[in-house]
N, C-alpha and C positions, 0 to 999 in steps of 0.2 A: 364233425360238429360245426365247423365254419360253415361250412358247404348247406349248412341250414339258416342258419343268419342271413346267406348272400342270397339263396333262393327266397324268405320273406321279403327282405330289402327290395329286393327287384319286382315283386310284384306290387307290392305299395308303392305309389307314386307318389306319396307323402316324403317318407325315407331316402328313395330316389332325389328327390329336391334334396334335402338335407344333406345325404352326400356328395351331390354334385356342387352345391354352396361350398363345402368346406366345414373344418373346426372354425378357425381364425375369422371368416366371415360370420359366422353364426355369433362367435362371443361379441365380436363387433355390434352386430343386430341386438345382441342382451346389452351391450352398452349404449344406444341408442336408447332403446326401451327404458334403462334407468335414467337417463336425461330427460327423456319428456315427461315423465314420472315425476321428476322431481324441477320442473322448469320450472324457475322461478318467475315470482307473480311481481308485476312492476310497484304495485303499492305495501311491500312491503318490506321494510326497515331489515340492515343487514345487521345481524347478532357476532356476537365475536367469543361466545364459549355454547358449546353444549353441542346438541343435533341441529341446530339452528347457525351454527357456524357452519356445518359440512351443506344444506341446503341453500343460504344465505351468502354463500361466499366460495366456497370447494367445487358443488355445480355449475355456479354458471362461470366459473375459472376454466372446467373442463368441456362445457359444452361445444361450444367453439374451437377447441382442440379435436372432438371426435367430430367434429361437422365438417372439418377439413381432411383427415383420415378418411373419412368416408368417401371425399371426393376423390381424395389421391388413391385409394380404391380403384374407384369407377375409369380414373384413367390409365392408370396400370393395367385393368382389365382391356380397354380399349388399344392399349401399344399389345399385348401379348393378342389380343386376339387377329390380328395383322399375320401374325404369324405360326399359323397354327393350324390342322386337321378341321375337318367338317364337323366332328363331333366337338373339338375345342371351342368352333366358334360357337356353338350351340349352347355352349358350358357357360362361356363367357359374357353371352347373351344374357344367358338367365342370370348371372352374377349381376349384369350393369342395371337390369330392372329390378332385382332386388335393394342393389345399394342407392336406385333413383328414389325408390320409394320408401326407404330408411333418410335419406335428406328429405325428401317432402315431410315426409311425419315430422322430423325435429323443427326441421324449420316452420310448420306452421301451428305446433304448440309451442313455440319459443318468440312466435311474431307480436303479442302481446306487450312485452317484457322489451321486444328490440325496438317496436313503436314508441314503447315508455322512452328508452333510452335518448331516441333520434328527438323526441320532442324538447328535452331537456338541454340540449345544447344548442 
């Protein structure tokens, strides 16, 4: 019954990506995807009870933690891939173009919100 999973798996190159990403990259990718989702908008006032605390105050606390995760990612992938098989580096590749394009997305629905910031002080 495995042995049917892995023969679909391998013929979809959809799947193929997805495992060679990883678990732990992929939820990283869903936590990205919730950040720019919920990027805070610079003209708007930070609340301190409700859904509007966790949007208002909780995201952009954590956005910038997983922006740097991301990168420490990308460089982790870059020391291991130094030292690795033909097919690793390949792996590895595909991991650093995915986590380049998981910073681009955040960072440039979050550039709004950082422009706000920079102008204010």
């Amino acid at each position: 019954m495995n042995n049917d999973i892995d023969v679909v798996g391998a013929s979809n190159p959809i799947l193929r990506v997805l495992r060679e990403l990883g678990a732990l990259r992929l939820m990283l990718g869903v936590l990205v995807l919730i950040a720019v989702v919920f990027a805070p908008s610079p003209d708007v006032e930070t609340q301190r009870s409700g859904w509007g605390l966790v949007t208002t105050a909780v995201v952009p606390a954590l956005g910038p933690i997983i922006f740097f995760v991301v990168l420490f990612d990308m460089l982790m992938c870059r020391v291991l891939m130094s030292d690795t098989t033909p097919a690793g580096r390949k792996r590895y590749r595909l991991a650093l173009l995915y986590d380049g394009s998981l910073v681009l997305i955040l960072l440039l629905s979050w550039l709004p919100f950082l422009l706000a910031l920079l102008e204010q002080t």
